[in-house]
C-alpha positions as a Markdown table, in Angstrom:
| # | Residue | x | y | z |
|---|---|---|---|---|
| 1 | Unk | 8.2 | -10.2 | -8.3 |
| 2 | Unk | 6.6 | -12.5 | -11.3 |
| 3 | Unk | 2.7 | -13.2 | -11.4 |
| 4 | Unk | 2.2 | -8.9 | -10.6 |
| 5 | Unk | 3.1 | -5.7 | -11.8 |
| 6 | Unk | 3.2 | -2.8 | -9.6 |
| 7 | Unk | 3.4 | -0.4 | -11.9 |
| 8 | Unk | 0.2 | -1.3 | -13.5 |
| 9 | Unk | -2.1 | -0.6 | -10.6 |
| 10 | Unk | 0.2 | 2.2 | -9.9 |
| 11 | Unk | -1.5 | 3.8 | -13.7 |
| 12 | Unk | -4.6 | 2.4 | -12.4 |
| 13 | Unk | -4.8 | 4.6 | -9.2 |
| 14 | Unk | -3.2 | 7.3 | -11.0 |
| 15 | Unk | -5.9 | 7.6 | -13.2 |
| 16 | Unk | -8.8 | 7.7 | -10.3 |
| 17 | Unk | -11.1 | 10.2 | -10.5 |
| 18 | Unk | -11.3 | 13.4 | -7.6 |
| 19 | Unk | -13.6 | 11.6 | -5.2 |
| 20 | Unk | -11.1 | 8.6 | -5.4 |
| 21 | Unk | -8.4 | 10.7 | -4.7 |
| 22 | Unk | -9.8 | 12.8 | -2.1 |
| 23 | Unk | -10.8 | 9.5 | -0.3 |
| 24 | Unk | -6.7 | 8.1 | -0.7 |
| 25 | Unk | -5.9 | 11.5 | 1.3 |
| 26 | Unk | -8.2 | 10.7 | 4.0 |
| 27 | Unk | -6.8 | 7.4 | 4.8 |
| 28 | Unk | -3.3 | 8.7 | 4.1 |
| 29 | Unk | -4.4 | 11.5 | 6.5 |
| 30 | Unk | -5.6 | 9.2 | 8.9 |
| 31 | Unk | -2.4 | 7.1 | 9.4 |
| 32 | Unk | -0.2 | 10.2 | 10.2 |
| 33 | Unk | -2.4 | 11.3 | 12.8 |
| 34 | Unk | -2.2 | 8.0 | 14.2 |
| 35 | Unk | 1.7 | 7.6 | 13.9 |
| 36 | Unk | 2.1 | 11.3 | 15.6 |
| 37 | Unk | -0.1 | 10.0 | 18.0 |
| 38 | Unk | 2.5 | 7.1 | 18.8 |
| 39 | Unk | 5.3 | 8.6 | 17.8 |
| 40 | Unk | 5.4 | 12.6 | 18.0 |
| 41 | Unk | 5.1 | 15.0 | 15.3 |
| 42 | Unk | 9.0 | 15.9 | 14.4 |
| 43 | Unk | 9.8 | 13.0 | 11.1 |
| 44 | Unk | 13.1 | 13.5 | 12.2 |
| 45 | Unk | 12.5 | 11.7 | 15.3 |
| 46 | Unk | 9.9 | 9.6 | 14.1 |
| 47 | Unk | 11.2 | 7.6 | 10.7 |
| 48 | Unk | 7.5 | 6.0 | 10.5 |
| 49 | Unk | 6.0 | 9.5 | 9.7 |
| 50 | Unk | 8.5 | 10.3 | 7.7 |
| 51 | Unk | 7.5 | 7.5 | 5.8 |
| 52 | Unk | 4.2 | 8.3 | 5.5 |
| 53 | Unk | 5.2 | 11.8 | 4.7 |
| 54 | Unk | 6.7 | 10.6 | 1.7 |
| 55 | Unk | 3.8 | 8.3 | 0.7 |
| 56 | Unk | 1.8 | 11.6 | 0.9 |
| 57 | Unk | 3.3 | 13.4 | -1.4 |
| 58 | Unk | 3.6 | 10.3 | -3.9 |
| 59 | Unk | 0.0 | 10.3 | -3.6 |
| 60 | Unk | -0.2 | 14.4 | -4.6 |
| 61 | Unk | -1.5 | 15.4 | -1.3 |
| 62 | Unk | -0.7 | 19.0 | -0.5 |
| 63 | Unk | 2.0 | 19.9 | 2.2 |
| 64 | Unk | -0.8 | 22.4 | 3.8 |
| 65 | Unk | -2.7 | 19.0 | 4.3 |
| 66 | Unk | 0.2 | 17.1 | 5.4 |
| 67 | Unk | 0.9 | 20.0 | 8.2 |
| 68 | Unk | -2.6 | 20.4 | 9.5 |
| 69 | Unk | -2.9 | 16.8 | 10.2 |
| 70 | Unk | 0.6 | 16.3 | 12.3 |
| 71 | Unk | -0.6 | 19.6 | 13.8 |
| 72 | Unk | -4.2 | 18.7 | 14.7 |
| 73 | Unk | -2.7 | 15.1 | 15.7 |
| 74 | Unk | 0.3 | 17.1 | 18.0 |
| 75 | Unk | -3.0 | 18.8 | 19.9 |
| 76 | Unk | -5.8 | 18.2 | 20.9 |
| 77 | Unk | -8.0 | 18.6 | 18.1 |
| 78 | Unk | -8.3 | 15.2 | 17.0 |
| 79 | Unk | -10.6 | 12.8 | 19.7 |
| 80 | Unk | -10.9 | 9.7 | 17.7 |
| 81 | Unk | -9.1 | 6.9 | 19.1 |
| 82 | Unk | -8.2 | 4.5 | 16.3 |
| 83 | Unk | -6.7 | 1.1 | 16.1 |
| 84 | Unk | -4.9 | -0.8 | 13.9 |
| 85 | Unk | -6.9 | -4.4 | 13.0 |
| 86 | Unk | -6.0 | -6.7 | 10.3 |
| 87 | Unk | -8.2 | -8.9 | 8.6 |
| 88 | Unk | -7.6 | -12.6 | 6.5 |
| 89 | Unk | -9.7 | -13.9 | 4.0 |
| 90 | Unk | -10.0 | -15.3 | 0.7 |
| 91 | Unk | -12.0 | -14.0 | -2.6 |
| 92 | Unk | -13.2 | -16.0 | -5.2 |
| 93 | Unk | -10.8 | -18.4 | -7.0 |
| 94 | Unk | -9.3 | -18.9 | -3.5 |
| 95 | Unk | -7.4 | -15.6 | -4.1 |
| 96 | Unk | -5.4 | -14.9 | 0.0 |
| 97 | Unk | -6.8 | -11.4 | 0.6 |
| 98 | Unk | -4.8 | -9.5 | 3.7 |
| 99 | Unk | -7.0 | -6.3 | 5.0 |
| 100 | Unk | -5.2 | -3.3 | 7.0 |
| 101 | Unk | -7.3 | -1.2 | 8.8 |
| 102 | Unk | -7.4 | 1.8 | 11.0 |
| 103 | Unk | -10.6 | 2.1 | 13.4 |
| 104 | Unk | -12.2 | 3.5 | 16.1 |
| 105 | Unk | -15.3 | 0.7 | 16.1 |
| 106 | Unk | -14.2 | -2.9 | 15.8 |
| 107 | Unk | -17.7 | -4.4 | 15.5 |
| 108 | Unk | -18.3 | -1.9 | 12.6 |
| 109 | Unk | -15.3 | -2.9 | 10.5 |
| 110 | Unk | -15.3 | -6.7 | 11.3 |
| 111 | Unk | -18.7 | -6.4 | 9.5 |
| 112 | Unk | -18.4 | -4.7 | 6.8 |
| 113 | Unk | -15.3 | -6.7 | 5.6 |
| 114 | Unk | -17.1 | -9.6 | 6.3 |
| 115 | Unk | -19.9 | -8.3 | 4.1 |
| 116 | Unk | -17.4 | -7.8 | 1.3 |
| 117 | Unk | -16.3 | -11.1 | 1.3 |
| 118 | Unk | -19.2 | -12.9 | 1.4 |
| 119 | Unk | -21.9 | -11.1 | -1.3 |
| 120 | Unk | -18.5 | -11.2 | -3.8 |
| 121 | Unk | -18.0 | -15.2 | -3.2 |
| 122 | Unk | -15.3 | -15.2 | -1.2 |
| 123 | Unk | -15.1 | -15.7 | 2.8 |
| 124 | Unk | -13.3 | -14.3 | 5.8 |
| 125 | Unk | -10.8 | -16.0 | 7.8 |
| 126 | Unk | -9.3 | -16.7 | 11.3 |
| 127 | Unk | -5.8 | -14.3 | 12.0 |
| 128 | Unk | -3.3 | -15.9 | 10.0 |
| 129 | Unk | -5.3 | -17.8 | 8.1 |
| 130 | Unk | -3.3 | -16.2 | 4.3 |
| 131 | Unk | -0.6 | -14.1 | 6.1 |
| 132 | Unk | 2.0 | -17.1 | 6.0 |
| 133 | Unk | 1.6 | -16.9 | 2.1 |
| 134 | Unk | 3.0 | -13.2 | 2.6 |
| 135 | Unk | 6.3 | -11.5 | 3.2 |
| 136 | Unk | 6.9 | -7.9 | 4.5 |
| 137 | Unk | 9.1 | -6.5 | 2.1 |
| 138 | Unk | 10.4 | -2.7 | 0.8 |
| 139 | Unk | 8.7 | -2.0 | -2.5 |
| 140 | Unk | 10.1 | 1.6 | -4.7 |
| 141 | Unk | 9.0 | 2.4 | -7.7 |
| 142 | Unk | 10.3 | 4.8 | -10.6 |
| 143 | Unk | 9.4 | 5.2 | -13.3 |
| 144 | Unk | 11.3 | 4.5 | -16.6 |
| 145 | Unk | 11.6 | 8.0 | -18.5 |
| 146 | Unk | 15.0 | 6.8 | -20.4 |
| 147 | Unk | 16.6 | 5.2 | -17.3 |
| 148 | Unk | 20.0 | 3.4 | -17.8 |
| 149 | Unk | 19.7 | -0.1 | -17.0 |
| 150 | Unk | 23.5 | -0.5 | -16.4 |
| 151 | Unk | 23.6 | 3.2 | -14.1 |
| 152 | Unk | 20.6 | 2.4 | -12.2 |
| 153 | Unk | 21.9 | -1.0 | -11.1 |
| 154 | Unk | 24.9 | 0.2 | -10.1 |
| 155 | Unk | 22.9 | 2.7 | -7.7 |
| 156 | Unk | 20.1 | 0.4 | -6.7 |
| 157 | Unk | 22.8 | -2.0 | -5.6 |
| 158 | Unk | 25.0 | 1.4 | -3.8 |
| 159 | Unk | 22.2 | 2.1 | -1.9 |
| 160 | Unk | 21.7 | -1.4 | -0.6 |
| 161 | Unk | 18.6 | -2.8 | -1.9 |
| 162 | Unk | 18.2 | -6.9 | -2.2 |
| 163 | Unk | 16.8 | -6.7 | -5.9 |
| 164 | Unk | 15.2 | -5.2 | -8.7 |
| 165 | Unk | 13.4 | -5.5 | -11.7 |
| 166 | Unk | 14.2 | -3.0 | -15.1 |
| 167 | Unk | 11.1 | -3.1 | -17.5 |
| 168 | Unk | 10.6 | -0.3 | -20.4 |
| 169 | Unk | 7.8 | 1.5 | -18.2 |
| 170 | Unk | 9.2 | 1.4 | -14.1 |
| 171 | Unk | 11.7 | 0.3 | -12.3 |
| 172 | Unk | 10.9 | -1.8 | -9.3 |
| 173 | Unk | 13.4 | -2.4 | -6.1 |
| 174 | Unk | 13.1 | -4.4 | -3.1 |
| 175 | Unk | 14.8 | -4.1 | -0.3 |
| 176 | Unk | 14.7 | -5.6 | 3.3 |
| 177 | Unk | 11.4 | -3.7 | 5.5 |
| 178 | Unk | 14.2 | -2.7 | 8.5 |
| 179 | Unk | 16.3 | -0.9 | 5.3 |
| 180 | Unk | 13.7 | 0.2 | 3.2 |
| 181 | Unk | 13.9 | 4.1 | 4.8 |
| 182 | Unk | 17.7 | 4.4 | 4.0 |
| 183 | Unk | 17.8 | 2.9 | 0.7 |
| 184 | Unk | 14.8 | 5.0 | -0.3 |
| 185 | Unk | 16.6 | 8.3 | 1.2 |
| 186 | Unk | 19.9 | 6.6 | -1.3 |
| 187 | Unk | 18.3 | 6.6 | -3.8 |
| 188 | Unk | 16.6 | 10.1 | -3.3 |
| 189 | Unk | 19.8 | 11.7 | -3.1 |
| 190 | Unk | 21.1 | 10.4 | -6.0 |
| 191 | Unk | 18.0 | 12.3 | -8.4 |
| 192 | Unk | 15.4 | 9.4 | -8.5 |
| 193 | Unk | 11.6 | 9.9 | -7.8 |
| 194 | Unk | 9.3 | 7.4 | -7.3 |
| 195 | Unk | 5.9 | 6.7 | -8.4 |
| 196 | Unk | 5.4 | 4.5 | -4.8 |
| 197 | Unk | 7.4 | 4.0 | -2.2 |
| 198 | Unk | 6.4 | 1.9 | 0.7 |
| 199 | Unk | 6.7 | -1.4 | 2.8 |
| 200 | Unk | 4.3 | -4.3 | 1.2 |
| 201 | Unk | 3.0 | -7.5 | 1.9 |
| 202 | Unk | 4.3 | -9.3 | -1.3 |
| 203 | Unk | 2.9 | -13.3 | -1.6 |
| 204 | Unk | 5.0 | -15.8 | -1.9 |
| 205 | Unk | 3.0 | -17.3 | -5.1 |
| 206 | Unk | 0.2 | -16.1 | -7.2 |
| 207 | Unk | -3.4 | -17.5 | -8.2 |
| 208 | Unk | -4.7 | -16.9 | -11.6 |
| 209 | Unk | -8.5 | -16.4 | -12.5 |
| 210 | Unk | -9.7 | -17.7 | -15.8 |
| 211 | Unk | -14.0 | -17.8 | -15.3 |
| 212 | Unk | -14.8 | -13.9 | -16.6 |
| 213 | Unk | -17.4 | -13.6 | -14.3 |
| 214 | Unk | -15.3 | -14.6 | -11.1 |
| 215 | Unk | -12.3 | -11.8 | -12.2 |
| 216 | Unk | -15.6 | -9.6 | -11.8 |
| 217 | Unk | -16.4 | -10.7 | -8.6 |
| 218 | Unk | -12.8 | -10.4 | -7.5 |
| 219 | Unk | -12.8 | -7.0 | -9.1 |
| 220 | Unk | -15.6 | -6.0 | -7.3 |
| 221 | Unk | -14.3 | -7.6 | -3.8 |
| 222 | Unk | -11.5 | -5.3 | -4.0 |
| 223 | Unk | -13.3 | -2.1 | -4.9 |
| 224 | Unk | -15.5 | -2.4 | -2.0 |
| 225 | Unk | -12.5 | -3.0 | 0.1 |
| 226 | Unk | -10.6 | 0.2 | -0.6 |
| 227 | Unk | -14.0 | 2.2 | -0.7 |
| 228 | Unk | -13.9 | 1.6 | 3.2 |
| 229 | Unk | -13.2 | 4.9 | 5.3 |
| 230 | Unk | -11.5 | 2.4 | 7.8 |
| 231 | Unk | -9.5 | 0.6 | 5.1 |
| 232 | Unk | -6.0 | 1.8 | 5.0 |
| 233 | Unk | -4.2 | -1.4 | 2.8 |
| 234 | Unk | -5.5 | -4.0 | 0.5 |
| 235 | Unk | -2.8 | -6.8 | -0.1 |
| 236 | Unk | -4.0 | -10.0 | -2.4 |
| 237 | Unk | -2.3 | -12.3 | -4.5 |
| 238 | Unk | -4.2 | -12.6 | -7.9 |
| 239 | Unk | -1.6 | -12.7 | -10.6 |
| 240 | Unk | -1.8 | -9.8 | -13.2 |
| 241 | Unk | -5.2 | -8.5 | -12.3 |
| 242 | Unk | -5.3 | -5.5 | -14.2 |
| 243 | Unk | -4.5 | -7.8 | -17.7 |
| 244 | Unk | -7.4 | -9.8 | -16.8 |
């Protein structure tokens, strides 16, 4: 997990201000309704929403929030029909930029991402264009409040994770997408809370940025990205951004 610390933007987001925040709970909101939609509103039938319950409440949105969207999703109060597009490109610097989204108009989102890209000097690609640099891969977080590195070894590797990383501020585990629910409920049972909890895209290598003025154009790609209503995930692989 060289080249980008998790943990970093995880402060970064943390620190976001209300209209920030409020906008995170409408995408979060947004992708439950859509997984009760596919799935049914019971978590314990459907371990995708349960997932997203979780990322929820990692992301402080209130349970009275959480239940009126799985209930307005169950019903019939919620009409738009959205869909689930993803979108390849690169930034400046050449930096592979994967964009989730969640729509109900195709032509809409195609071009505003397409806008981002090119007024911040990068350009958007064909499908699969950057993907093959990516993996899918379980990402948990906790963080490090006088963790013991032995101890929490021990239990990362009981609860059958591939990996993890001990630093002085988080712990960071991966673990295989098609385990990531049970080793995240493990690891729950045995006390731990995490900071973020959820199945990346993690790139296979990293791409620096040196220029000053193109780590500002890079920075600026990315906050017009997740200032999207109908972007849900921004995935890149520009190492150590929030050092630059």
């Amino acid at each position: 997990m060289s080249g980008h610390s998790k943990w970093s933007t995880i402060k970064r987001k943390k620190g976001a201000n209300d209209a920030a925040r409020a906008k995170v709970f409408t995408k979060i909101g947004r992708e439950i309704a859509v997984c009760v939609k596919d799935g049914g509103p019971d978590p314990a039938a459907n371990a995708k929403l349960r997932d997203l319950i979780q990322k929820a409440k990692q992301n402080n949105v209130p349970n009275d929030n959480i239940e009126r969207v799985i209930k307005k999703a169950a019903g019939d109060g919620e009409k738009n029909n959205y869909e689930s597009v993803t979108y390849e490109g690169y930034g400046p610097n050449g930096i592979a930029v994967i964009v989730e989204t969640l729509t109900d108009n195709r032509n809409r989102t195609a071009g505003d991402v397409r806008h981002y890209f090119d007024k911040f000097g990068g350009n958007m690609g064909q499908p699969g264009c950057v993907s093959f640099m990516f993996s899918q891969k379980g990402m948990i977080v906790i963080e490090n409040d006088g963790l013991d590195e032995e101890k929490v070894m021990d239990d990362v590797m009981t609860a059958g994770a591939d990996d993890f990383t001990f630093s002085e501020d988080a712990v960071e585990v991966v673990t295989d997408p098609a385990s990531f629910s049970e080793v995240r409920d493990a690891l729950e049972g045995m006390g731990y809370t995490f900071a973020s909890a959820q199945v990346e895209q993690v790139p296979s290598t990293y791409t620096s940025i040196d220029d000053p003025d193109v780590r500002v154009k890079m920075n600026r790609l990315l906050e017009a990205l997740e200032d999207n209503d109908d972007v849900q995930e921004v995935w890149h692989n520009w190492e150590n951004p929030d050092e630059e």
